[in-house]
N, C-alpha and C positions, 0 to 999 in steps of 0.2 A: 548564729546567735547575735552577733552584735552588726550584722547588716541591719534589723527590725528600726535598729533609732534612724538611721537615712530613709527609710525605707516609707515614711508616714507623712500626711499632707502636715502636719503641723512644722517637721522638720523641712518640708520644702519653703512653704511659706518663713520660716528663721532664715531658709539659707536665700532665698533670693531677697528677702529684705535689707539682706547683709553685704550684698554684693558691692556697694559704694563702697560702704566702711573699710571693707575689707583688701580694696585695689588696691596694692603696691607695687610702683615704679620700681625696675629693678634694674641697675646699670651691669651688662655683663664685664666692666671693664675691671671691676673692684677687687682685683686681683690682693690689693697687702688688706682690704677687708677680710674676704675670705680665710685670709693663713692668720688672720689675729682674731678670728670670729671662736667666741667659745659660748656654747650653744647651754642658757638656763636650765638647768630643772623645773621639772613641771611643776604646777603649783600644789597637785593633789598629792596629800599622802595617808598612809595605811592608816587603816582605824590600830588601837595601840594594843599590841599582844605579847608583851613582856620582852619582843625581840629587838635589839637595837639596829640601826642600819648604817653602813659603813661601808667603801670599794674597799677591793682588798688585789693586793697587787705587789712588786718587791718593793719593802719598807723604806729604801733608799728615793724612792719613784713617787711615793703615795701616801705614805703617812702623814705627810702634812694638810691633805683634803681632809681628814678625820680629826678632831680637836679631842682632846681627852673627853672621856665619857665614861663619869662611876658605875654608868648600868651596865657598861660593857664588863666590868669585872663583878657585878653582882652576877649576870649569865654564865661567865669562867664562875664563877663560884657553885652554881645550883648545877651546872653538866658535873663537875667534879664531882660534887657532895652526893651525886643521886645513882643507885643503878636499875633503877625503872626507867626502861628502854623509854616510855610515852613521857615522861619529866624531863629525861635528855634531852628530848627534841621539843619540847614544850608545847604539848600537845596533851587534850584530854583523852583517857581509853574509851574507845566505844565501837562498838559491834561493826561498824563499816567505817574505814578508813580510805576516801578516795586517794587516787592518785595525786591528784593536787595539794590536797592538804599537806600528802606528806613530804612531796615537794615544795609544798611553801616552806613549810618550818623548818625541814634539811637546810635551805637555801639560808635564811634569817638563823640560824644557830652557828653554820658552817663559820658565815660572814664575822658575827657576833666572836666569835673563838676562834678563828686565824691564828696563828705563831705571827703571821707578818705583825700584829696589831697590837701583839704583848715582846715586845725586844727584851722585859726587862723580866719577862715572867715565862721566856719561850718552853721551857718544859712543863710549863701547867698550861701553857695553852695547846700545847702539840699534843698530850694527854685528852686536853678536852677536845680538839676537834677529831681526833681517831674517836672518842666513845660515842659524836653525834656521827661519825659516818657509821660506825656499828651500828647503833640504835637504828639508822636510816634501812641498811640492810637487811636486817632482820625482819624489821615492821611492815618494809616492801615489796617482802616477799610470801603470799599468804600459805606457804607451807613452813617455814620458819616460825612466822608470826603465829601461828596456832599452837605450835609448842613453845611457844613461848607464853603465850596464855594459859594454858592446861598447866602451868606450875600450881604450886600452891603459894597460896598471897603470902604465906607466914617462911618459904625459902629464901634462902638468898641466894645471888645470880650475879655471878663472875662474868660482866659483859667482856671480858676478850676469853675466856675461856673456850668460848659457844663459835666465835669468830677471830679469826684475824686482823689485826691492828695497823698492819703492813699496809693495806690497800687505800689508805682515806684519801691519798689524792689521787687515785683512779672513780674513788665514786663521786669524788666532788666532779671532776671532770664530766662524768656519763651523765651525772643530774644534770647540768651545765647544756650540753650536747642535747640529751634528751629532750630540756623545756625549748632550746630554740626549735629544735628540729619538729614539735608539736606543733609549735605556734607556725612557720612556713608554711607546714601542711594544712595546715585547719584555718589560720586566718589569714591570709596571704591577702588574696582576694578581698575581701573587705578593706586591707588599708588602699591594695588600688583603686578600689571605687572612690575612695572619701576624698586619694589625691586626684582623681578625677575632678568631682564635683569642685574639690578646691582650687585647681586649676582654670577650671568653667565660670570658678564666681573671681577670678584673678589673671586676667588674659596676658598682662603686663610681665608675668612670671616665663613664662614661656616655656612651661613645663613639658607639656604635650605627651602623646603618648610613649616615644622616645624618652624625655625625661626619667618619665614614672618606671618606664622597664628598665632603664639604668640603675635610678635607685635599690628597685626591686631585684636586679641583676645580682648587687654590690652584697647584699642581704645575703643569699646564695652562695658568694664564695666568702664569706664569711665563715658559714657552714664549713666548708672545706679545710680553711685555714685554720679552724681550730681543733681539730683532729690533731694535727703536728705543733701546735704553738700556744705554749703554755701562756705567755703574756694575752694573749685573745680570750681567754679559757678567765683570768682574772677581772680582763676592762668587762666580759660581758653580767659576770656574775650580780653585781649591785644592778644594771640595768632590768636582768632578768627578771630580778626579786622584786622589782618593781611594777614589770609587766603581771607578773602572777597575780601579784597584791591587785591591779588594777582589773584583770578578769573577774576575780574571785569579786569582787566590789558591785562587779557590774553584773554579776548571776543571781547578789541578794536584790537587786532592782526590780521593781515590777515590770512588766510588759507596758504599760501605763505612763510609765516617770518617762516618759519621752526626752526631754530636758537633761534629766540624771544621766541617763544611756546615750544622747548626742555628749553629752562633755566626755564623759569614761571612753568613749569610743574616739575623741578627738586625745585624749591622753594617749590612750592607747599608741594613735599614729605618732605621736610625739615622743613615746620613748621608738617605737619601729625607726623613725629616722634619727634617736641618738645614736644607734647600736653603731653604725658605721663611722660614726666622727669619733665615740669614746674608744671603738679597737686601734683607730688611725693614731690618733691621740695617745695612748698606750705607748704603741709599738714604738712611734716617733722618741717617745722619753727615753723610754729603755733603751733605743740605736742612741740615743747621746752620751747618757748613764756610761751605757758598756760596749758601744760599738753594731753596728749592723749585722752582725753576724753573730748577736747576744743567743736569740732564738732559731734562729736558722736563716738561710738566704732570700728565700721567701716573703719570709717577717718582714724584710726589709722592703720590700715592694709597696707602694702609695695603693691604698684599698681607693681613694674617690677621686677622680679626677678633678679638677679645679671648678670645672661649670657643673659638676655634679655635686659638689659642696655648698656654690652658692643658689643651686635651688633649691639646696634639702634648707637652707638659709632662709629663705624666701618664704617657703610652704610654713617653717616653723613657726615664724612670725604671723606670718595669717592663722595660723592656728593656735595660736598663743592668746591674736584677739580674741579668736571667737570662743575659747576657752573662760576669757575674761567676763563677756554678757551673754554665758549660760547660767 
């Protein structure tokens, strides 16, 4: 799907018009760059859907990326106050619920209602993020989900009655898992083309096809490492919910909006290559915080080698221009 925006003579003619603009000189020698390079956020965000956005990770580590925000506690407010499974997750009922959907708004609620994000409210927020992972499991599963529909509107519905309360960070975890593991599968491919192409229009980089498979390697055991490490499972969550938010943006596009579908698709690669620097970044705080051996001995291992950080360095920047005059 999102190969169609490279894929059109209008997008070639952008990309070789762009090729001056675009050359960056890149010294491999910039080693105290590199370890002090902390890679922007993208410019594009979610169209607004009642959900706040937030990392979430140990509140000793991370709480200070997030500034106080009252809407964060009007959402603790409305998951407490509701036991309609589709309000929990804020979300309208209606006769087909993709899988995406219900993984955006798992994703954007979970984030929203953290324990890590309320220190001073942790049991209203531990309450509220058990009843969006209930809501999540229930509505995710279409043999759940239909008896839970077949009520009648006028009962009332003890959401842990129906489910257990025990399990919310095992399904934050599998949603987590599940959306990278989607995106590997289905878009992989397409960020290697684009760092191809971007590569081809930046020769100075020296990406090459090496480069690209290192990156894409890094990606990979990513996958791996967070099956066992909880800290990975946290840096990826806000990136994810971003990724999603960014698909989902770029499925209401016309085939047509050429333009639209080159930027979303240049986002796209743009969070693909923060994933590796914000789990490094993670892990790194948390081995200071509490020692190397916080999450396991593993954790402790560098995910990117040094020349592998200052190409994802390199590409970002060029794709950050061309992010700029789409």
């Amino acid at each position: 799907m999102f190969s169609y925006a490279f894929s059109t003579g209008k997008s070639s003619y952008f990309c070789s018009q762009s090729s001056t603009y675009f050359h960056l000189p890149v010294d491999e020698q910039e080693d105290k760059d590199i370890e002090n390079y902390e890679r922007r956020y993208i410019t594009w965000t979610a169209e607004p859907s009642g959900l706040s956005s937030s990392s979430t990770s140990n509140p000793s580590i991370h709480s200070s990326e997030t500034p106080y925000d009252p809407r964060r506690y009007k959402t603790l407010r409305e998951v407490l106050d509701n036991d309609d499974l589709y309000k929990v997750l804020g979300i309208a009922k209606a006769t087909h619920l993709d899988k995406s959907t219900l993984r955006r708004a798992y994703l954007s609620r979970s984030r929203a209602c953290h324990p890590d994000k309320f220190p001073a409210d942790e049991a209203d927020a531990t309450l509220a993020f058990q009843k969006v992972a209930v809501a999540y499991d229930i509505l995710s599963k279409p043999s759940s989900r239909r008896l839970y529909d077949s009520r009648s509107p006028s009962s009332s519905y003890d959401v842990f009655s129906a489910h257990p309360a025990g399990h919310a960070e095992e399904t934050f975890r599998s949603v987590i898992i599940g959306v990278f593991n989607d995106f590997l599968d289905g878009d992989l491919e397409v960020i290697r083309s684009l760092l191809k192409a971007i590569n081809d229009l930046n020769p100075a980089l020296s990406l090459g096809e090496e480069g690209i498979n290192s990156v894409l390697t890094t990606l990979q055991r990513i996958r791996q490492r967070a099956l066992t490490c909880r800290t990975c499972i946290y840096a990826l969550h806000s990136e994810l919910s971003r990724l999603l938010e960014v698909q989902h943006a770029l499925r209401q596009l016309s085939y047509f909006d050429l333009f639209g579908r080159s930027r979303l698709t240049i986002q796209l690669t743009r969070i693909t290559l923060r994933l590796p620097i914000a789990v490094e970044k993670a892990i790194a705080e948390q081995n200071i915080a509490y020692g190397a051996d916080a999450d396991n001995a593993e954790a402790g291992a560098p995910l990117l080698p040094s020349k592998v950080t200052l190409l994802i360095r390199g590409v970002d920047v060029a794709l950050e221009k061309m992010e700029k005059i789409l």
